[in-house]
C-alpha positions in Angstrom: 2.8 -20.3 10.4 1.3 -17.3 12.3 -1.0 -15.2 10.0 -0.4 -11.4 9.3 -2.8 -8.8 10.4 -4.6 -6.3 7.6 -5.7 -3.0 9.2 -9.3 -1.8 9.0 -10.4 0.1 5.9 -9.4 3.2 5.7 -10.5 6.9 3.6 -8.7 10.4 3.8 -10.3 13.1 2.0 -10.5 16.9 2.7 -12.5 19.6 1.0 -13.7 23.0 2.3 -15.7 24.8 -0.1 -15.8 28.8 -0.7 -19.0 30.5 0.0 -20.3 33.9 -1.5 -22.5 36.0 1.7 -23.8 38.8 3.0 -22.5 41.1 5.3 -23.7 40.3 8.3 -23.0 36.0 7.8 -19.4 37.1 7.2 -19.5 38.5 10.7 -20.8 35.8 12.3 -18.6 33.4 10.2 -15.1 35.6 11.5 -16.6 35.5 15.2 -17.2 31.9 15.1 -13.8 31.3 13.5 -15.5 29.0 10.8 -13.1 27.0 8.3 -14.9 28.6 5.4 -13.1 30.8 2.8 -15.2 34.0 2.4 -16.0 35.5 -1.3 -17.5 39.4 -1.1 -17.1 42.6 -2.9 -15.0 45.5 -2.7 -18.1 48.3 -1.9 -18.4 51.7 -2.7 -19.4 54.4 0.1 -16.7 56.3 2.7 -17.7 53.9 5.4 -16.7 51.1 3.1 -13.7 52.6 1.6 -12.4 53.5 5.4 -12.8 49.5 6.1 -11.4 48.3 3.1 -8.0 50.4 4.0 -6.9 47.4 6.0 -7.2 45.4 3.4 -3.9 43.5 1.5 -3.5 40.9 -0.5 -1.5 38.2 0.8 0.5 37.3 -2.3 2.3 40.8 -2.0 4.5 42.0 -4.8 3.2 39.1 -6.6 0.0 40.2 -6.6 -1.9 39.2 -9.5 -4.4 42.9 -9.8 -1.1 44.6 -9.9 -1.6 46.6 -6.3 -1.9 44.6 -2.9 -4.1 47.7 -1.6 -6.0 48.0 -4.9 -10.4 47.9 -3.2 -11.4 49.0 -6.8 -15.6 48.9 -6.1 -17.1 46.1 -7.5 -14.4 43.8 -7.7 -13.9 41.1 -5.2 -12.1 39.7 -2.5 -11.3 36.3 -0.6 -10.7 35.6 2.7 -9.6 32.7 4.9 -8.7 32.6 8.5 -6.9 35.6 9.2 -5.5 36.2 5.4 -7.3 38.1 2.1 -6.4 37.5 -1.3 -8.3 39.7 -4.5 -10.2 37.2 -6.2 -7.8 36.0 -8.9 -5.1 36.1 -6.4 -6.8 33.4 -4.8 -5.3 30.6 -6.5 -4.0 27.1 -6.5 -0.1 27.1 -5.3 0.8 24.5 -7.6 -1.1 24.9 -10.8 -1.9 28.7 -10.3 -5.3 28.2 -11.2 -7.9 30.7 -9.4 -9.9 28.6 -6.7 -13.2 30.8 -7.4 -16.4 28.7 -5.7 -14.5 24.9 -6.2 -13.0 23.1 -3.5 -10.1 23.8 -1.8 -7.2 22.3 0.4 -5.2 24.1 2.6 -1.9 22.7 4.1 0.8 24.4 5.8 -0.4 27.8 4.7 -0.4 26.5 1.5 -3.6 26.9 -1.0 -4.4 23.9 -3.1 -7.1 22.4 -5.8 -8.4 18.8 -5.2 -6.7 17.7 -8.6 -3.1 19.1 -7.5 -3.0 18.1 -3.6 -4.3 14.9 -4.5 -1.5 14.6 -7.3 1.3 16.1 -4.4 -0.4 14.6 -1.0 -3.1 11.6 -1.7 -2.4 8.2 -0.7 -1.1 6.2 -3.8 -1.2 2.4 -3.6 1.3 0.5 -3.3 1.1 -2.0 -5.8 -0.7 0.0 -8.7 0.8 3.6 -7.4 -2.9 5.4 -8.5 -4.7 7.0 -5.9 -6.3 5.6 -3.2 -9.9 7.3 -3.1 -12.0 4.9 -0.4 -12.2 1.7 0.6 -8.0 1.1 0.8 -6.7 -1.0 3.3 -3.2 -1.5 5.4 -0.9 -3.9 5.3 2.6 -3.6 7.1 2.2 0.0 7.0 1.9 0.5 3.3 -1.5 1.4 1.8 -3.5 -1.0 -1.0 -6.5 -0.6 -2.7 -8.8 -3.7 -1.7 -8.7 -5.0 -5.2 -4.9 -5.0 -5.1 -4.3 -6.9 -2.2 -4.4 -10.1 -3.5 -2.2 -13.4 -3.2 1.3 -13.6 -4.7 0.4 -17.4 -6.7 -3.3 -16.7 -7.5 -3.8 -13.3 -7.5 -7.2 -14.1 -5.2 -8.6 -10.9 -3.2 -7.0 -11.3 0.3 -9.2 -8.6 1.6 -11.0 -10.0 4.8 -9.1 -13.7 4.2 -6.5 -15.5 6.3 -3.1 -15.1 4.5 0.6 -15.2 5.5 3.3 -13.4 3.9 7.2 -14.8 2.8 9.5 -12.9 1.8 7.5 -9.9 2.5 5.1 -11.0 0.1 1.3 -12.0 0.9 0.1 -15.6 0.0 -3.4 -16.8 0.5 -3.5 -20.3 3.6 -3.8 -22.0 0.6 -1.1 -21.2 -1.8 1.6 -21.1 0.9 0.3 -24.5 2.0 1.4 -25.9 -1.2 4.4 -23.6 -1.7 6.0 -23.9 1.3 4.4 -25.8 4.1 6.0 -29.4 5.3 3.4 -32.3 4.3 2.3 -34.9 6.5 4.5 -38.4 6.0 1.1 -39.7 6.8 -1.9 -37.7 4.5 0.6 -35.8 2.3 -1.1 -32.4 3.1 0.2 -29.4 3.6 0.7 -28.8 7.7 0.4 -25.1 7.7 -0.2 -24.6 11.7 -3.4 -22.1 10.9 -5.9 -21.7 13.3 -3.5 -22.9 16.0 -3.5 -25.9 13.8 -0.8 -28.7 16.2 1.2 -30.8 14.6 4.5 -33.3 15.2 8.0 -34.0 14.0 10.2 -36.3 14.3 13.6 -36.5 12.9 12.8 -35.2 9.4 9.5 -36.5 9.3 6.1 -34.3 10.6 2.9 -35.3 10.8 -0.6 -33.3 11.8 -1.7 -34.7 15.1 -4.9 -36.3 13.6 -2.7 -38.4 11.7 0.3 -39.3 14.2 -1.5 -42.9 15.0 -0.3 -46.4 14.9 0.5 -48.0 11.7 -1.0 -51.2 13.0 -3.9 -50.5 15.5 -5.0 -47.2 14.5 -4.8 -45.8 17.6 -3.3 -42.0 18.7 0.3 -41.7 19.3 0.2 -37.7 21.0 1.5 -38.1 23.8 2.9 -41.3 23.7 5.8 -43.7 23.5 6.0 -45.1 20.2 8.7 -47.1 18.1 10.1 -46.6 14.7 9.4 -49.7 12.0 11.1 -48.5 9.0 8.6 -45.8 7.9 6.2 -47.1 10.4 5.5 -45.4 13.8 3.9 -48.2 15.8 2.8 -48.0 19.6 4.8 -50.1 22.2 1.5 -52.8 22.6 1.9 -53.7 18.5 5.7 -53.4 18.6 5.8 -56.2 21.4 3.4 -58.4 19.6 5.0 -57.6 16.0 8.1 -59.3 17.9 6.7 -61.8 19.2 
């Protein structure tokens, strides 16, 4: 029985916050390219008002102020990357909700809030389908939270165990042991080959090799002639003086 892997513990979380600064920070944030969302005011002032010309909201004609060019003095203004949004325009794709100073997500030019691109994107469990935070692990591909990995029969954590799977379904060494391993015709026990665990059949009889020994002397048979006696396996040495 060959035991299945469990990847390492995983976690996937993103959140980039908006920040509300100065002038001369929101320079140096544009130069470096930072992955910050920038929160400032419309100013009043012909130097300002000549800047602010450039300025358009991204969501257009569905602009939430009413006017994509609309720099009224006072009022505010987002911007991310190379895009700028009025304030309230700045909002959560999904739920609409304006992102203000709470975390944000962005994918695929997309805006989100935590709650709704955790809802659309997060990584759900398998077995319980809720939202796998920290701490999940990987089994056969499909995510699991650590708690709900556990063995088909007796529900035991198989989180940093040795289990198998049948039927595509986990089972602690111990529980597929008794559900589905041969038994020894010697001990009884489960022979479940873990831990390179060898072992020896014969006909439809198996035994571990600890246990494959002489009926009459004791002695190992691995490796070794031997002779049948009913349900007996005796060596050569005892079956000559058995017949004689």
């Amino acid at each position: 029985m060959a035991m299945d892997i469990l990847s390492s513990d995983f976690d996937s979380r993103l959140r980039l916050k908006t920040k509300t600064i100065g002038g001369e920070r929101i320079k140096r944030a544009k130069d470096n390219n930072e992955d910050i969302a920038i929160l400032s005011m419309f100013l009043p002032g012909a130097t300002a008002a000549k800047e602010q010309e450039k300025f358009r909201c991204h969501l257009g004609m569905d602009c939430r102020v009413g006017d994509c060019r609309d720099t009224t003095p006072g009022t505010k203004k987002m911007e991310y990357k190379t895009r700028q949004w009025h304030e309230k325009c700045f909002c959560c794709c999904v739920c609409k909700t304006a992102i203000g100073t709470k975390s944000f997500i962005p994918r695929e030019q997309e805006i989100y809030c935590a709650g709704c691109y955790e809802e659309k994107y997060a990584t759900r469990c398998i077995k319980c389908k809720k939202i796998i935070t920290s701490g999940g692990v990987t089994y056969k591909n499909e995510p699991w939270h650590r708690e709900c990995f556990t063995c088909t029969h007796c529900q035991v954590s198989l989180a940093g165990q040795r289990f198998t799977s049948r039927d595509e379904k986990p089972y602690c060494a111990e529980c597929f042991g008794e559900l589905f391993a041969k038994r020894c015709t010697s001990c009884t026990k489960p022979i479940t080959g873990i831990g390179g665990t060898r072992f020896i059949s014969f006909e439809d009889r198996h035994w571990h090799n600890d246990c494959f020994i002489c009926a009459m002397c004791k002695t190992s048979l691995v490796g070794r002639g031997f002779i049948t006696d009913e349900q007996d396996v005796i060596c050569p040495e005892c079956a000559k003086q058995k017949l004689m």
